[in-house]
C-alpha positions in Angstrom: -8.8 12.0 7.1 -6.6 14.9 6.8 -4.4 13.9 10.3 -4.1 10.2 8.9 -3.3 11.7 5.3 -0.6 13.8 7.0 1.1 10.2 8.5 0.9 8.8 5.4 2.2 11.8 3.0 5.6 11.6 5.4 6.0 8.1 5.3 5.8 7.7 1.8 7.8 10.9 1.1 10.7 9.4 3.5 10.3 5.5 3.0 7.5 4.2 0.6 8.9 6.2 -1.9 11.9 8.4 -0.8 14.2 5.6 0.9 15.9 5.3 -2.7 17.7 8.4 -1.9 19.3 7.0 0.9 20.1 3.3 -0.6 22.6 4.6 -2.9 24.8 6.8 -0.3 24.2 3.8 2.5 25.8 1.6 -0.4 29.0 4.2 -1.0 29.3 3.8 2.1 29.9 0.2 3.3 30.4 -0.9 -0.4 27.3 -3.4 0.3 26.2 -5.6 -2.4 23.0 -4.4 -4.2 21.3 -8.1 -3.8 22.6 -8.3 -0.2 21.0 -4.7 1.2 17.7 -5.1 -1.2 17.1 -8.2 1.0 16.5 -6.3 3.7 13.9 -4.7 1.5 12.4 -8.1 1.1 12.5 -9.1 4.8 10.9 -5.7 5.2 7.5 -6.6 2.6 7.6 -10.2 4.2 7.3 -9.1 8.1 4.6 -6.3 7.0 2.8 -9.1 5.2 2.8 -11.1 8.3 2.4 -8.5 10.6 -0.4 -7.4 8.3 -3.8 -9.8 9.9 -2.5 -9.0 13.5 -2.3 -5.6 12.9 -6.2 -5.9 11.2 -7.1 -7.9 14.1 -6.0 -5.7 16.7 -7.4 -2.5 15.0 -10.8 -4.2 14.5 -10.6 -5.0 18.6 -8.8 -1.8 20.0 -9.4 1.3 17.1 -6.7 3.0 15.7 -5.4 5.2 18.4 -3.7 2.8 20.5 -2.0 1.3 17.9 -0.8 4.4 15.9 0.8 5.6 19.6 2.7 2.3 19.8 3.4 2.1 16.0 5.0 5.7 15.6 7.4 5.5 18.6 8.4 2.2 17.5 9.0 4.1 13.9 10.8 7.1 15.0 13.2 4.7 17.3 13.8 2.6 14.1 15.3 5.5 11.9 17.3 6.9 14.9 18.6 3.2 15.2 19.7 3.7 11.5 21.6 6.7 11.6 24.1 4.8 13.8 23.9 1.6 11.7 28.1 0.2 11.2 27.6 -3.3 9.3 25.0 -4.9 7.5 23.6 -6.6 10.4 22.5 -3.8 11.9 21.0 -2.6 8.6 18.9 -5.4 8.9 18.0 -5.1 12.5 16.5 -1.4 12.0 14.9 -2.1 9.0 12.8 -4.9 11.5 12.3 -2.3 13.6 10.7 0.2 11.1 8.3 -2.7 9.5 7.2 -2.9 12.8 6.7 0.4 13.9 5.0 1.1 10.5 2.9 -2.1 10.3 1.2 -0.4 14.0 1.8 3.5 12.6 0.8 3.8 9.0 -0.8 2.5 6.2 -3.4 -0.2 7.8 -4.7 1.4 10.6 -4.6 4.9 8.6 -6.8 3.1 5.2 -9.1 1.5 7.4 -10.2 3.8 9.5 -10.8 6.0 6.7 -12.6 2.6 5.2 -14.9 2.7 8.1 -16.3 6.8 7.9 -17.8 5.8 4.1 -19.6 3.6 2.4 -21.0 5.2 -0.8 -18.0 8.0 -1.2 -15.2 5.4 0.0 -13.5 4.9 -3.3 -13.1 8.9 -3.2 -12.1 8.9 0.2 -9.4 6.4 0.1 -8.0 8.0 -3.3 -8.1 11.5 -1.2 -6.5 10.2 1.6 -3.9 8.5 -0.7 -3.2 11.0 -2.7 -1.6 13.0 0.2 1.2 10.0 -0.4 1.8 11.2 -3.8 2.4 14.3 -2.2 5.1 13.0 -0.1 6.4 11.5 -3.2 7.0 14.7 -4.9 8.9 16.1 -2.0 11.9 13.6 -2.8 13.8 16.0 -4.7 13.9 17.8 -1.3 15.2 14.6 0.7 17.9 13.8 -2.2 19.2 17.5 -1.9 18.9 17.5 2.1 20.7 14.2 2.0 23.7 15.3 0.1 23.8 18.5 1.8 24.0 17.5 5.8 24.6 13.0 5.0 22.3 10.3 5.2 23.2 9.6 8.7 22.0 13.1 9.8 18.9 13.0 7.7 17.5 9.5 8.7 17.5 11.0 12.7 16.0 14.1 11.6 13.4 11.8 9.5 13.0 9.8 12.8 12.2 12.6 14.7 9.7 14.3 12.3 7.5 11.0 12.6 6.7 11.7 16.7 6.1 15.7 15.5 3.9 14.7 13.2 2.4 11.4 15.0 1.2 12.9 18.1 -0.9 15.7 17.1 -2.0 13.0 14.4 -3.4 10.9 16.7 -5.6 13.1 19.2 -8.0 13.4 16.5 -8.0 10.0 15.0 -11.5 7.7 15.5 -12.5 4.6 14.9 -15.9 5.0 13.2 -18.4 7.9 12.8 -20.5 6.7 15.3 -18.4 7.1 18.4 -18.7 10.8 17.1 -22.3 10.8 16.6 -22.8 10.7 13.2 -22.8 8.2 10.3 -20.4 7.8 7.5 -20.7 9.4 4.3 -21.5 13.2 6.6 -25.5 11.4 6.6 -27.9 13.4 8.7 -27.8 11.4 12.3 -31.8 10.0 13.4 -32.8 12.9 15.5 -36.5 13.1 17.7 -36.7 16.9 17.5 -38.1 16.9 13.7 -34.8 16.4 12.4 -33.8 14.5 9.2 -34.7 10.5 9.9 -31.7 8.8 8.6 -31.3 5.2 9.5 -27.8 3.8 10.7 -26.0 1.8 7.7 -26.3 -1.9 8.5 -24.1 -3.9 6.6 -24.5 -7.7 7.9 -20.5 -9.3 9.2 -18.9 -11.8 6.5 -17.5 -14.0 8.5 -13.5 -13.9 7.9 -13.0 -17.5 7.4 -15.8 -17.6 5.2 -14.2 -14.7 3.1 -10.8 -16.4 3.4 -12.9 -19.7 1.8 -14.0 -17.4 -1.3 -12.6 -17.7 -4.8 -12.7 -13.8 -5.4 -10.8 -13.4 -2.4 -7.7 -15.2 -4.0 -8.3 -14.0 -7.2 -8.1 -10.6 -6.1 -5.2 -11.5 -3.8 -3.0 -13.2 -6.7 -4.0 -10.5 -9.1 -2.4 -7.5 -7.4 0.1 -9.0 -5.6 1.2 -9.6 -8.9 1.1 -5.4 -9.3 2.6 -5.5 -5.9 5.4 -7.3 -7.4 7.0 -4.5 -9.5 5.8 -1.8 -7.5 7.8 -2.9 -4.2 10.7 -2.2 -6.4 10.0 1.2 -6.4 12.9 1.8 -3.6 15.6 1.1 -6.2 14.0 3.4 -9.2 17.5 6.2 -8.6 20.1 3.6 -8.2 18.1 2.0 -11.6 18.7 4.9 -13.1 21.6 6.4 -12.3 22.7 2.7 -13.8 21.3 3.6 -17.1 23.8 7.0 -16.8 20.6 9.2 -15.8 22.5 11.9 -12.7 21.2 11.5 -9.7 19.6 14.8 -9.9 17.7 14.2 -12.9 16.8 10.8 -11.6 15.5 12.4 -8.3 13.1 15.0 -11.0 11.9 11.5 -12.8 10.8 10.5 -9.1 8.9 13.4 -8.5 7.1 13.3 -12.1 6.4 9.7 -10.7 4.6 11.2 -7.5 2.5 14.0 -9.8 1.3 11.0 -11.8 0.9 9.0 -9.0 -1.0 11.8 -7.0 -3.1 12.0 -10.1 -3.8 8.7 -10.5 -4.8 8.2 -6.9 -7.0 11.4 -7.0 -8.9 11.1 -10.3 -9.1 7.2 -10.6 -10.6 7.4 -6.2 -13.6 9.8 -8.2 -14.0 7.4 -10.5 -13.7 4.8 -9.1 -17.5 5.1 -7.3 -19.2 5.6 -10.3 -17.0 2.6 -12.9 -16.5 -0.8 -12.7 -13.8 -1.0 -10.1 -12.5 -4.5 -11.9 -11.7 -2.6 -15.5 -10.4 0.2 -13.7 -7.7 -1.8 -12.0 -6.9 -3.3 -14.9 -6.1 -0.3 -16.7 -4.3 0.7 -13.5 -1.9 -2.6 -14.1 -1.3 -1.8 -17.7 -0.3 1.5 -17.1 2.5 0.6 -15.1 3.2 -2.1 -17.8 4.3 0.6 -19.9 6.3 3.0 -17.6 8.6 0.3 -16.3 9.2 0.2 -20.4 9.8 3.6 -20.0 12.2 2.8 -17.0 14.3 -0.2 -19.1 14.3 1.8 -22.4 17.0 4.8 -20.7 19.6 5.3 -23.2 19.3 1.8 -24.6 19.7 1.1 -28.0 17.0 -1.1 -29.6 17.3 -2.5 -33.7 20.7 -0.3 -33.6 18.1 3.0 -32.7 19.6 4.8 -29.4 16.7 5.5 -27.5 17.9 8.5 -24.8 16.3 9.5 -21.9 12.7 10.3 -23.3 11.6 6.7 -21.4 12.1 8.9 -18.4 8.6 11.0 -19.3 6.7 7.6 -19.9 8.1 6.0 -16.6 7.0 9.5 -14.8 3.7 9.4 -16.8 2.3 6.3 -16.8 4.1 4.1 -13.7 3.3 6.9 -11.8 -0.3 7.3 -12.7 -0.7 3.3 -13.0 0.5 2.7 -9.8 -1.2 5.7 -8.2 -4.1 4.6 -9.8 -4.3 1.1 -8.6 -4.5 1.8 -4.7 -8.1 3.7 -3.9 -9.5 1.0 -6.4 -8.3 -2.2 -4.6 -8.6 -0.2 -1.4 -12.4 0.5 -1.4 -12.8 -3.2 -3.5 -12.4 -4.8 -0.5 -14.9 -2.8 1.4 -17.1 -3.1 -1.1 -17.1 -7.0 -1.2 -16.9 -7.6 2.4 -18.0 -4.4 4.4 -17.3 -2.6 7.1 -17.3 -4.6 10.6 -14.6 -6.3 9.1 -12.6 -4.4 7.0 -8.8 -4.1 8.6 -9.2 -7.9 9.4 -9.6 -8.2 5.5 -7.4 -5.2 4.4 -4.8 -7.2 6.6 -5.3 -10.4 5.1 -5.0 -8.7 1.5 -1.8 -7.1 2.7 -0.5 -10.2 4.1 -1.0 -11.9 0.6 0.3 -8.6 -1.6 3.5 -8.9 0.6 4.1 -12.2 0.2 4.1 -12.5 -3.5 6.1 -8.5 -3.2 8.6 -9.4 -1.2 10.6 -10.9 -3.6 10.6 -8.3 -6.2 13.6 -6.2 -4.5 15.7 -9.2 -4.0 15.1 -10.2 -7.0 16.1 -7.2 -9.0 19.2 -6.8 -6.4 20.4 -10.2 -7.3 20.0 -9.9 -10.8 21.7 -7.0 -11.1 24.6 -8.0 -9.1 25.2 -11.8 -11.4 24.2 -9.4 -14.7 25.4 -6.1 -14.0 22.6 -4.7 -15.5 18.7 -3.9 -14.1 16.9 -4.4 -17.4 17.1 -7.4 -17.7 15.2 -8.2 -14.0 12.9 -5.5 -15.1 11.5 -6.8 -18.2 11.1 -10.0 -16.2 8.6 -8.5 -13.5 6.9 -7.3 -16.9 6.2 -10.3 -18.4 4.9 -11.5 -14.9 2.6 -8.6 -14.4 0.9 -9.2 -17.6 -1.1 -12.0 -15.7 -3.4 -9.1 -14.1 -5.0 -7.6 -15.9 -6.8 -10.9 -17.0 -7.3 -11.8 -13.5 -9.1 -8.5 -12.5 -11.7 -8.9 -15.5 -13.0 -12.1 -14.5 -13.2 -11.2 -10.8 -16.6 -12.0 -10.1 -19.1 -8.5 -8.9 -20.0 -7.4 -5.6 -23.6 -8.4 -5.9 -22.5 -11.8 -7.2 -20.4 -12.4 -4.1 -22.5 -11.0 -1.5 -24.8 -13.5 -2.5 -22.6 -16.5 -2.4 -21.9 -15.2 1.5 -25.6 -14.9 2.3 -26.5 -18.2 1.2 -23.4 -19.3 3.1 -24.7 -17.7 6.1 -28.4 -19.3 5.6 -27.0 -22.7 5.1 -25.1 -22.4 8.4 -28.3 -21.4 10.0 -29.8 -23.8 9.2 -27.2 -26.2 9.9 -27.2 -25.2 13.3 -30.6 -25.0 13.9 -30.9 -28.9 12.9 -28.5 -29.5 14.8 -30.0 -28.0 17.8 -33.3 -29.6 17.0 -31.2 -33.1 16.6 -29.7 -32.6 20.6 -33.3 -31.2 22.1 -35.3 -34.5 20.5 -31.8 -36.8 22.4 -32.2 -35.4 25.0 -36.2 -36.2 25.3 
């Protein structure tokens, strides 16, 4: 966990989360248009999303290893590529390349393996591993300051670098499952015959993925935080946001890093939590929270009933995005392995990522484009508000694990028995 924590904490401190300290000098630059460079952002949600159930596929067939190797070469290449972008075309060429070199490196792979060492602890494991994101959050003061100091072109192949010094040593202790260790997740005490603790393996029986895909919590769940997913891809454009609403870049930088302590918060105290509370209220709260610190975001130095509001939005955008948003990842995380288990679990974390990336993709072009026919990002960002209201609703009436595991046994007994009459049916033909 630590190794795949370590992947993650850098990617999220130089992409996830940092690459809005290179969006504004890449902009200054070439003079882009906002709308035209966030859609490259877009295109960058919408090939993870579909890169998403291949990726779960493969790492359900092959482990994580062999596709982390592939995955972070790909990455590094993909941000050396960038630092000798010249026209938008190319902009959009590397940022292909890093979706795919990250859709193989990070994230998936990383989430499920972790997914697959616990059962009873896996809410707290996922919100450990994810907190060492938040971490790499709070390190973008560092990247603004590095970027102004040596120039974005300089900093992106020095990023690009960093992810094969990191990746390597990452990978040589990555495994698929406890059990090609010889031990069983949670830490349990391994079935010994020299008067050792008896501990039987965890047997969890395989939801078929089509019969998963069939379910109505599946969608529910899928719709629900995609809708979260929505505002939260935006997160990339949070400085130049900002520094629209006359906050320095400096100071804009320090609201991003109280964004990562609340985010590292939320990921670490909500992942405890989250194995003892109903996961469904929990990610509702999650989604409200972030209701209110993109209110923080819009309210900078606005004036509201002739009342000038200053930069105090900047502590509840910190506070409450950051924990909201945090928050909302080890839930939805262990949810899915809580519904459908472990044998597949990056098929299905694929499959949700595909869906939260469909429905994301269109939040950075969309803010982009609004800004550049209003001149203004509150207006887009009161917009995405109104839409994300929709889930907290949708999270409270998802149905509970116990309730849906059921559904999928009686599934699987009706099939049975479907094919056992129909075997029946060809034996008595054939007499």
């Amino acid at each position: 966990m630590g190794a795949g924590g370590l992947v993650q904490g850098y990617a999220s401190g130089v992409f996830w989360q940092g690459f809005g300290a290179f969006f504004t000098p890449i902009i200054d630059t070439f003079g882009w248009s906002r709308g035209g460079t966030a859609l490259a952002l877009s295109f960058n949600r919408i090939e993870s999303g579909g890169m998403s159930i291949a990726v779960g596929y493969l790492l359900d067939k092959y482990g994580p290893r062999k596709l982390m190797s592939f995955g972070l070469f790909v990455t590094g290449l993909g941000f050396i590529g960038m630092s000798q972008m010249q026209s938008l075309w190319h902009f959009y060429v590397v940022m292909a390349v890093l979706t795919f070199g990250m859709s193989f490196g990070t994230f998936i792979p990383i989430v499920a393996t972790v997914g697959n060492w616990f059962v009873r602890k896996r809410s707290r494991a996922i919100g450990l591993l994810m907190s060492a994101s938040a971490i790499g959050g709070m390190l973008v003061p560092v990247l603004v300051w590095y970027v102004d100091a040596v120039g974005w072109r300089d900093a992106i192949l020095w990023v690009g670098i960093g992810f094969w010094a990191i990746g390597i040593p990452a990978i040589l202790v990555t495994a698929r499952r406890p059990e090609d260790k010889g031990m069983l997740p949670d830490g349990d005490p391994v079935l010994t015959q020299t008067g050792g603790v008896l501990q039987d393996p965890v047997r969890e029986r395989r939801i078929p993925i089509m019969t998963a895909l069939k379910s109505r919590f599946f969608w529910q769940l899928a719709i629900g935080t995609s809708l979260g997913h929505l505002v939260s891809s935006t997160t990339l454009m949070h400085i130049d946001a900002m520094q629209s609403f006359d906050i320095s870049r400096t100071t804009a930088s320090i609201a991003v890093f109280g964004f990562a302590v609340g985010s590292f918060v939320g990921r670490l105290g909500m992942g405890f939590i989250g194995d003892y509370f109903d996961k469904r209220y929990l990610l509702a709260i999650s989604f409200n929270m972030q209701i209110l610190g993109v209110l923080g975001l819009v309210s900078l130095n606005a004036t509201v009933g002739g009342v000038f509001l200053g930069q105090w939005g900047l502590v509840i955008y910190a506070a409450f995005f950051g924990a909201g948003f945090g928050s909302s990842i080890p839930v939805r995380m262990a949810m899915i392995g809580d519904y459908f288990g472990r044998q597949t679990y990056g098929s299905m974390l694929g499959w949700m990522s595909t869906a939260n990336a469909a429905i994301g993709a269109f939040g950075p072009v969309f803010v982009g484009i609004m800004f550049d026919v209003s001149g203004t990002y509150r207006t887009p960002f009161l917009l995405l508000i109104v839409v994300l209201l929709a889930s907290g609703p949708m999270m409270l009436t998802l149905e509970t694990p116990a309730r849906v595991k059921a559904r999928f046994r009686l599934a699987a007994r009706n099939a049975d028995m479907a094919e056992a009459e129909l075997k029946a049916e060809e034996a008595r033909f054939q007499d």
